[in-house]
ROGUPA-282382 format. One record per residue: x, y, z of N, C-alpha, C in turn. Coordinates in steps of 0.2 Angstrom, whole numbers, padded with zeros to 4 digits, always signed. Layout:
BEGIN
XYZXYZXYZ;...
***
This chain:
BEGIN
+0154-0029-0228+0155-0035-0232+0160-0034-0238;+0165-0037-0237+0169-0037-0243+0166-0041-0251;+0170-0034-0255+0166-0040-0264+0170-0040-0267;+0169-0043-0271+0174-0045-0277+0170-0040-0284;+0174-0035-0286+0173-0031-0292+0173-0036-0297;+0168-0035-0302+0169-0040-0307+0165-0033-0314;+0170-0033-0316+0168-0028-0323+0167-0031-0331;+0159-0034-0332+0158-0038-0338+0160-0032-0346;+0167-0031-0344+0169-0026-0352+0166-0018-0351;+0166-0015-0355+0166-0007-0354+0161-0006-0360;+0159-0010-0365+0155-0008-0369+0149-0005-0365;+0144+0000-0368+0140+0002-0364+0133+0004-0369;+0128+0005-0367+0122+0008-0371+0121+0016-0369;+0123+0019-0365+0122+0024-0365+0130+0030-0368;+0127+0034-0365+0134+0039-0368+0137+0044-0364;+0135+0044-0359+0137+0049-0351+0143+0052-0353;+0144+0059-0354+0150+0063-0355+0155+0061-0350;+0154+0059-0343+0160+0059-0339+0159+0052-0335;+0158+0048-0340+0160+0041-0337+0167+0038-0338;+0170+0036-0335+0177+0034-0335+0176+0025-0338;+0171+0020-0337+0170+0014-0339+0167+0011-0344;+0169+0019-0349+0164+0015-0355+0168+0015-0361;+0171+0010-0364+0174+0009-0370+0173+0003-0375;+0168+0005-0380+0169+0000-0384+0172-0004-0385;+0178-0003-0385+0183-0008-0387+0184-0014-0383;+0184-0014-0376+0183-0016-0371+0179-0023-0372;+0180-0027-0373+0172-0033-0372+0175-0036-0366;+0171-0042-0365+0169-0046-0359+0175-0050-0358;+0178-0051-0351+0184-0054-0349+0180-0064-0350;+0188-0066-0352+0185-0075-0354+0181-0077-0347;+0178-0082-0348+0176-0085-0343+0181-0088-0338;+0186-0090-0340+0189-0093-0336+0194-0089-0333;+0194-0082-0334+0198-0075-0330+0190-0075-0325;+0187-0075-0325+0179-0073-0322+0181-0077-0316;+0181-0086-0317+0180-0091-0313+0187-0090-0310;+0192-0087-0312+0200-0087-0308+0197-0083-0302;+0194-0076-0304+0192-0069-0298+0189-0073-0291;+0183-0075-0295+0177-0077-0290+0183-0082-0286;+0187-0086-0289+0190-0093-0285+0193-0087-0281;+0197-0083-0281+0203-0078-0278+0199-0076-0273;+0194-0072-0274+0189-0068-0269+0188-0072-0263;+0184-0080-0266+0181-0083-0260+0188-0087-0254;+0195-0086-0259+0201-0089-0255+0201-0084-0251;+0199-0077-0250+0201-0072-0246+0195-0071-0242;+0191-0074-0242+0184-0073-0239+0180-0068-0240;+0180-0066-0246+0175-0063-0250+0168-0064-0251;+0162-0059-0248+0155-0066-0250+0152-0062-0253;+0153-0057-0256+0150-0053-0263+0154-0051-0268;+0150-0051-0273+0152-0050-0279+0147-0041-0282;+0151-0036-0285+0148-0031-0289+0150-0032-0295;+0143-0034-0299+0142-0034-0307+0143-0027-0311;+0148-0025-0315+0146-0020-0317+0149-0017-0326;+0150-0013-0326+0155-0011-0335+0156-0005-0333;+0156-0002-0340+0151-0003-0346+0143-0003-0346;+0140-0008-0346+0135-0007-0347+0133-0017-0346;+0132-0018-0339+0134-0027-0338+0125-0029-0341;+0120-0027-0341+0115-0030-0344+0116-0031-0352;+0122-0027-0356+0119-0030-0362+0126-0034-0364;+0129-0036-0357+0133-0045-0362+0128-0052-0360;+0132-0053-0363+0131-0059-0365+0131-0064-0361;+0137-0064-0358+0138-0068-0351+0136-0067-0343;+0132-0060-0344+0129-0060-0337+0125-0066-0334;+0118-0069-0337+0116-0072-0334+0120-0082-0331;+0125-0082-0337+0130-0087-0334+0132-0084-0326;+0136-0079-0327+0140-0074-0321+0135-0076-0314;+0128-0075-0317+0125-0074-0310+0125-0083-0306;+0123-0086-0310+0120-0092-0310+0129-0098-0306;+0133-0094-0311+0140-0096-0306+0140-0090-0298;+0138-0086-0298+0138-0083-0290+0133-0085-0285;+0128-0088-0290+0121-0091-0285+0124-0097-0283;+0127-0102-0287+0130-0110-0287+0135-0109-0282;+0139-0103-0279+0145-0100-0276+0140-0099-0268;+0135-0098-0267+0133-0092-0262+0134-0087-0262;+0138-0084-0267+0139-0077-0266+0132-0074-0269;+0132-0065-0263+0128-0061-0262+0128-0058-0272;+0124-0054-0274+0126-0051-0281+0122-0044-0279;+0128-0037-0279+0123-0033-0282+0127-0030-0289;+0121-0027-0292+0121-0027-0301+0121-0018-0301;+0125-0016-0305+0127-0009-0304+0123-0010-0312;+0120-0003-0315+0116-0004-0322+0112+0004-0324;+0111+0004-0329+0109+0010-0331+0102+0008-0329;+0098+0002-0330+0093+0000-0332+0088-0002-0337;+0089+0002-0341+0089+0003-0347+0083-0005-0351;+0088-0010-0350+0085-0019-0352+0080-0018-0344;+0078-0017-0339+0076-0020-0335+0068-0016-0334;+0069-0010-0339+0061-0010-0342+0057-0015-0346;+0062-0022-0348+0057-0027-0351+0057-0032-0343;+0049-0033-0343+0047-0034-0334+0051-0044-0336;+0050-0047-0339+0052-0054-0340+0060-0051-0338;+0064-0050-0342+0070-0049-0340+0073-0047-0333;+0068-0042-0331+0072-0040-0324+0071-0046-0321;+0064-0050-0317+0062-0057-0317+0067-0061-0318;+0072-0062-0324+0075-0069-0325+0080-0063-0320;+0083-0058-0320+0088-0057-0317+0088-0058-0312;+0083-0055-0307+0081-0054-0299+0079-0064-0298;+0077-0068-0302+0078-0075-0300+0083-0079-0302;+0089-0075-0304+0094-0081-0304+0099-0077-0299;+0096-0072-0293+0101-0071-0289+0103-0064-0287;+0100-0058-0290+0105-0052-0289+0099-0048-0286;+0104-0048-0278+0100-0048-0271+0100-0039-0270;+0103-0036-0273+0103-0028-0275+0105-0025-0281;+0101-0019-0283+0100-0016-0288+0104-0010-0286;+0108-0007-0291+0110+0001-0293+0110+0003-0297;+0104+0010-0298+0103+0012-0304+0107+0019-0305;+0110+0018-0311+0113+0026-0313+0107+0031-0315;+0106+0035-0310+0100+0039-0315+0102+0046-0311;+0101+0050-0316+0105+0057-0315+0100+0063-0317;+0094+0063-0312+0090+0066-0314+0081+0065-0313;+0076+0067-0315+0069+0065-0314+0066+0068-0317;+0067+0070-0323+0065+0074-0329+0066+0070-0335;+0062+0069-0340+0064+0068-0346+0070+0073-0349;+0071+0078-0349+0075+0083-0352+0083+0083-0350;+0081+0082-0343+0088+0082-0341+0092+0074-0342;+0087+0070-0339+0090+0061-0339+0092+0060-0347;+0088+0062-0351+0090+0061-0359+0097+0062-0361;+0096+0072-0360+0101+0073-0359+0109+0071-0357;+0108+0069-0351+0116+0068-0347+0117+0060-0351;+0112+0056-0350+0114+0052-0353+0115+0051-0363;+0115+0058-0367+0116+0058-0374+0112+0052-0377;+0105+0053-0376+0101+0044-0376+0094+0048-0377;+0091+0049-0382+0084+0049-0382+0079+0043-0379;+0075+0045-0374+0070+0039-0373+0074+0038-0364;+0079+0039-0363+0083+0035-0358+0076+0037-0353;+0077+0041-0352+0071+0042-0346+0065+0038-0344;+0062+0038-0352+0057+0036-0352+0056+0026-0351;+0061+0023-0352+0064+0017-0349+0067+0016-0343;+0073+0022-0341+0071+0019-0332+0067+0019-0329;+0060+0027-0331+0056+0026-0327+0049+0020-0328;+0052+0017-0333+0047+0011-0333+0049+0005-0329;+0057+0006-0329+0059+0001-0324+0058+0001-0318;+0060+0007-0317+0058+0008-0308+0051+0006-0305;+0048+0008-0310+0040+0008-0308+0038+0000-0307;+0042-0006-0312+0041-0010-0310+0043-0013-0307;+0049-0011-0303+0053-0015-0298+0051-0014-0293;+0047-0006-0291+0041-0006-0287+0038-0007-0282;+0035-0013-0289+0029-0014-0288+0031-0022-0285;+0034-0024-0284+0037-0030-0287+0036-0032-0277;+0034-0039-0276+0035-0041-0269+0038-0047-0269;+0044-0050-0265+0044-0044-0259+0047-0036-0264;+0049-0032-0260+0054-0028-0264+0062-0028-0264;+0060-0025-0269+0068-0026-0273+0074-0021-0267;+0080-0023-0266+0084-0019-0262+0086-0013-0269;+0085-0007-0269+0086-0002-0274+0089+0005-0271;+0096+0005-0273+0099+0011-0274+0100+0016-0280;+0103+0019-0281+0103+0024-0286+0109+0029-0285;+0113+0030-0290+0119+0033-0288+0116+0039-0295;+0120+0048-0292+0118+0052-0298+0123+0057-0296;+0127+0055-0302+0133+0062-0303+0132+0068-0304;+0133+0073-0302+0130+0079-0301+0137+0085-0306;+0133+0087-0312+0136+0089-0318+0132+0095-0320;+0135+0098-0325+0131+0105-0327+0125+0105-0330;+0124+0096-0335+0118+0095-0337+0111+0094-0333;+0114+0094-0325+0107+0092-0320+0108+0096-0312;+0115+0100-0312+0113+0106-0306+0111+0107-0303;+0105+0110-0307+0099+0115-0307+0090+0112-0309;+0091+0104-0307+0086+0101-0311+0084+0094-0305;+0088+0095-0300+0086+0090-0294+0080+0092-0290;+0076+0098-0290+0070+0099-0288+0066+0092-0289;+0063+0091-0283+0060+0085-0283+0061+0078-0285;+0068+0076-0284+0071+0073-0286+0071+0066-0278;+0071+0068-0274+0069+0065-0266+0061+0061-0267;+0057+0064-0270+0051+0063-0270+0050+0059-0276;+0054+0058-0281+0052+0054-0286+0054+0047-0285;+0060+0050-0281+0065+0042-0279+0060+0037-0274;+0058+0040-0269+0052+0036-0264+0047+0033-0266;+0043+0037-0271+0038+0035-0274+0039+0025-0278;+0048+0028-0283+0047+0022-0284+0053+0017-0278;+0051+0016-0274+0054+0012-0268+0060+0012-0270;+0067+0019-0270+0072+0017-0269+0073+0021-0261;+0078+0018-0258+0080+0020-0249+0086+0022-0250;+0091+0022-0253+0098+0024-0253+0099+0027-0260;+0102+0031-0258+0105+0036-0263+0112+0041-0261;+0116+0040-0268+0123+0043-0268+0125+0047-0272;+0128+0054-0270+0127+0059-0274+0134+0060-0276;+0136+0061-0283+0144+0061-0283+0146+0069-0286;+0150+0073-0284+0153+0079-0286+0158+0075-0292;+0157+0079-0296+0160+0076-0303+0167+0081-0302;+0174+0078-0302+0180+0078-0304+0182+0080-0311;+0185+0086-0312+0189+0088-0319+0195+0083-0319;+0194+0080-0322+0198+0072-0323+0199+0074-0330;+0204+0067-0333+0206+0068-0339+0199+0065-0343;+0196+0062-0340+0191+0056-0341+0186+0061-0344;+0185+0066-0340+0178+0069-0341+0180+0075-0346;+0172+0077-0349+0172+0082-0352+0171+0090-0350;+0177+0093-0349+0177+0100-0343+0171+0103-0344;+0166+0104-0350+0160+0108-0347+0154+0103-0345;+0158+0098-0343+0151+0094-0337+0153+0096-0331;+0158+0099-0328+0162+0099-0323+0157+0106-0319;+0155+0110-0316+0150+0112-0310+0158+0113-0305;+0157+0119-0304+0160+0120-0299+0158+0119-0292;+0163+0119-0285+0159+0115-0278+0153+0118-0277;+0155+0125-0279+0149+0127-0275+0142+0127-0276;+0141+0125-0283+0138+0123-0287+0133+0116-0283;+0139+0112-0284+0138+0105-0284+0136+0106-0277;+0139+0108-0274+0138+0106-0265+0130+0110-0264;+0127+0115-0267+0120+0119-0266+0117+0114-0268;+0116+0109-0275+0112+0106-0276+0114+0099-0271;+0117+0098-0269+0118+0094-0265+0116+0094-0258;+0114+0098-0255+0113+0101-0249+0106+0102-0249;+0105+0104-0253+0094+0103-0257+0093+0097-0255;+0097+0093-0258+0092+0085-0259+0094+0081-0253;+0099+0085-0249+0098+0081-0240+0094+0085-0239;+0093+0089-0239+0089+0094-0235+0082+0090-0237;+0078+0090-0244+0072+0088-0244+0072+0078-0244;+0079+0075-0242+0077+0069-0240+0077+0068-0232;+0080+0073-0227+0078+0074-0219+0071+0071-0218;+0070+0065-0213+0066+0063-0211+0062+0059-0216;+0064+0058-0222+0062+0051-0225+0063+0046-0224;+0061+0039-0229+0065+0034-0226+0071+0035-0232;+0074+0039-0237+0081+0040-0240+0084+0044-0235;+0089+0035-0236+0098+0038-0234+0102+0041-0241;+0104+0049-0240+0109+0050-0244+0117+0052-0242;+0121+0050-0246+0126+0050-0244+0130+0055-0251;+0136+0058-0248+0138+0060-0255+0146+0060-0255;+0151+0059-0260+0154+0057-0260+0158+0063-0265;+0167+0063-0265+0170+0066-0268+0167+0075-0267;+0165+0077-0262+0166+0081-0258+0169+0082-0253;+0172+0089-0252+0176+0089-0246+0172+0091-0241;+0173+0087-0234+0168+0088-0231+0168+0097-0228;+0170+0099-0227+0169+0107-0226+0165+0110-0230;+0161+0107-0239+0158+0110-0242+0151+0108-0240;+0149+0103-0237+0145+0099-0233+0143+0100-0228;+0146+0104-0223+0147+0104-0216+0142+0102-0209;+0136+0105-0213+0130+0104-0208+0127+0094-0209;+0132+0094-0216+0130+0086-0216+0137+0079-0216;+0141+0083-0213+0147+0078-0210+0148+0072-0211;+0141+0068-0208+0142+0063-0208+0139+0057-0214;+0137+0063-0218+0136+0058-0225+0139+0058-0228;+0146+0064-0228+0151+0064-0231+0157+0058-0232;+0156+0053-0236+0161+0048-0235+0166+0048-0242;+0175+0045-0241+0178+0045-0245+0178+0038-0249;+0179+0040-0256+0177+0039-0260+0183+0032-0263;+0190+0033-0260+0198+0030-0262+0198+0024-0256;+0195+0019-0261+0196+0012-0254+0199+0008-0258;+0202+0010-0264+0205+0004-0270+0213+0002-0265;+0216+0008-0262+0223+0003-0258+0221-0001-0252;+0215-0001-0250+0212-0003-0242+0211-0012-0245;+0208-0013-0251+0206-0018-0253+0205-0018-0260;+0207-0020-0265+0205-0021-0270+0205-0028-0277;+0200-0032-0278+0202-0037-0279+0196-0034-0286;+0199-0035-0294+0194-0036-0299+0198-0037-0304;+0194-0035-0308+0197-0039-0316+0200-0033-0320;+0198-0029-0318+0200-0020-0320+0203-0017-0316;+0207-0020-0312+0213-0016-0308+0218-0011-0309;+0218-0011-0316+0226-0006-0318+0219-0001-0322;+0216-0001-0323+0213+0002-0325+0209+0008-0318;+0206+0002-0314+0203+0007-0308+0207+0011-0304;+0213+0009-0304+0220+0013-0300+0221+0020-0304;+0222+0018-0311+0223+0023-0317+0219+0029-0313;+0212+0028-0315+0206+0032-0312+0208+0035-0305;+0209+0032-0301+0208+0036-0295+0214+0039-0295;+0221+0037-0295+0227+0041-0295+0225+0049-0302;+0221+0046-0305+0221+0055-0308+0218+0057-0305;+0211+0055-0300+0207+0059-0296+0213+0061-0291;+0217+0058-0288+0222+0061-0285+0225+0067-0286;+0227+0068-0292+0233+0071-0294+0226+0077-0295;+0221+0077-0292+0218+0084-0294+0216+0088-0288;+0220+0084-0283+0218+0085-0276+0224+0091-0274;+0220+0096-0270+0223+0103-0268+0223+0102-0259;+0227+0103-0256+0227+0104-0248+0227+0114-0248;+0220+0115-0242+0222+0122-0242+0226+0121-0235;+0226+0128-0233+0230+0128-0226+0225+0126-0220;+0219+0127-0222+0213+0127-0217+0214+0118-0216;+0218+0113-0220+0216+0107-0221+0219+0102-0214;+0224+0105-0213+0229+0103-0209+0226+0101-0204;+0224+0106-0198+0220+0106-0192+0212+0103-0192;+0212+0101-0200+0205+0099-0200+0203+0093-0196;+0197+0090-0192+0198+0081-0189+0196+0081-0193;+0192+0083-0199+0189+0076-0205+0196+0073-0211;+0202+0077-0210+0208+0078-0215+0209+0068-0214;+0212+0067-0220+0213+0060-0221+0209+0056-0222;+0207+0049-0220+0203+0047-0223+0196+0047-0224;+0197+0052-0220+0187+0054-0222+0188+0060-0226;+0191+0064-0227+0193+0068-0230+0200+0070-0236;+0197+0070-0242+0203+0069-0244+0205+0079-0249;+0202+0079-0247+0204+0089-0249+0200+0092-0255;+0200+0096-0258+0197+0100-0266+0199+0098-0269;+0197+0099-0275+0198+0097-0282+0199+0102-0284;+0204+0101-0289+0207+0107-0293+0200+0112-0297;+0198+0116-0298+0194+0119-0301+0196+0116-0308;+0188+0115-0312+0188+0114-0320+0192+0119-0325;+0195+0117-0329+0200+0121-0336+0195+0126-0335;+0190+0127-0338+0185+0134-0340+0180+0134-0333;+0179+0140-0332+0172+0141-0328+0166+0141-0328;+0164+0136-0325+0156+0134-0325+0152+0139-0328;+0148+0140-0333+0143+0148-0336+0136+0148-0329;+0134+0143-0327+0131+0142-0320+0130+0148-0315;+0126+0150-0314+0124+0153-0309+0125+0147-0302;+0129+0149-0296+0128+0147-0290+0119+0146-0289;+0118+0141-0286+0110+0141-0283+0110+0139-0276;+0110+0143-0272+0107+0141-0266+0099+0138-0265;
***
């Protein structure tokens, strides 16, 4: 299903060293750029909308936003730290004015580490309040979970498969962090690094009901999991949002950090499922490899 990207400002409540969509400065696009998008999307046959920032649960115009995509028929899913959705009333008005799927950014299952990566005392302890009531919630909540894999959380995904199930999330997307201009090079984790703890958490999600999928990985560092290797650059394939010169911005430096080796050539995953390695981070990971 094609969506319509809609990005409520880049301000944000948390702090994640290697987010590219957090700028204070940034607030909320007017209403009537909002109602121009939505008109644009549905001229094109658009039937979903992704909510997101920054941090889209603390504007101010979310619950308008939703309530014009419910009045639209358009589908809503809400990308969100979670953070607000530990007050059970709020998630409530959320989930009843229409936003048919959840994404939570959680990067971790540990108070120590979740704290950490998100530079946020407590963070933890309110997702996992949140989770636990979206839970419980009937019918259930459609709940994914995206977790960027960084030098803060490597070596700290142990039982991370098992925490997710318990509180009813099914999908899950793991992202290999990029030394971008964006990020902070000692959040940067080298592939092999990143592809070990990544190979972990297919390995102990086999035969659950979690789907993982990882992304910004070349699939050769994946290998025996191919087919959840998927490419991450669909901004020239389609791209319709309110932060277009911005998202382009973003992925063309993730481009420009892109290496072809010789092995790449002859590869069948080369092109669009495959888009090559990532330049190694300015410093080396202090990381021990973990198989």
């Amino acid at each position: 299903m094609k969506k319509i990207d809609l990005v409520l400002g880049l301000r944000c409540n948390s702090d994640c060293g290697f987010c590219f969509a957090h700028d204070d400065a940034v607030a909320e696009p007017p209403r009537a750029a909002i109602l121009s998008l939505l008109d644009a999307g549905q001229a094109r046959g658009y039937e979903a909308v992704c909510v997101s920032g920054g941090e889209p649960t603390i504007s101010p115009l979310l619950p308008w936003v939703l309530d014009e995509c419910r009045r639209r028929g358009l589908a809503v899913r809400l990308i969100t730290n979670g953070f607000r959705l530990a007050d059970p009333d709020y998630a409530a008005d959320l989930l009843a004015r229409g936003v048919s799927r959840l994404q939570f950014s959680l990067h971790g299952c540990d108070e120590k580490t979740v704290d950490r990566v998100n530079r946020r005392r407590g963070a933890f302890a309110q997702q996992r309040r949140a989770l636990e009531a979206l839970a419980a919630r009937r019918p259930p909540v459609d709940l994914e979970v995206n977790c960027v894999i960084t030098t803060d959380n490597v070596r700290a995904l142990f039982g991370y498969v098992p925490f997710l199930l318990r509180h009813g999330v099914r999908r899950l997307t793991l992202s290999h962090l990029v030394a971008s201009r964006d990020v902070a090079p000692e959040l940067v984790p080298t592939l092999e690094e990143s592809a070990a703890a990544a190979r972990r958490v297919l390995a102990e999600a086999e035969r659950t009901p979690l789907f993982v999928q990882a992304i910004h990985f070349p699939v050769c560092a994946l290998s025996e999991w191919a087919e959840r290797v998927t490419n991450h650059f669909y901004v020239d394939d389609q791209l319709l949002t309110n932060e277009e010169a911005r998202v382009r911005r973003h992925h063309d430096d993730l481009r420009a950090h892109l290496l072809r080796a010789p092995q790449c050539d002859p590869c069948p995953h080369s092109g669009r499922r495959c888009a090559g390695f990532w330049r190694a981070p300015p410093a080396p990971s202090p990381l021990a490899v973990v198989s």
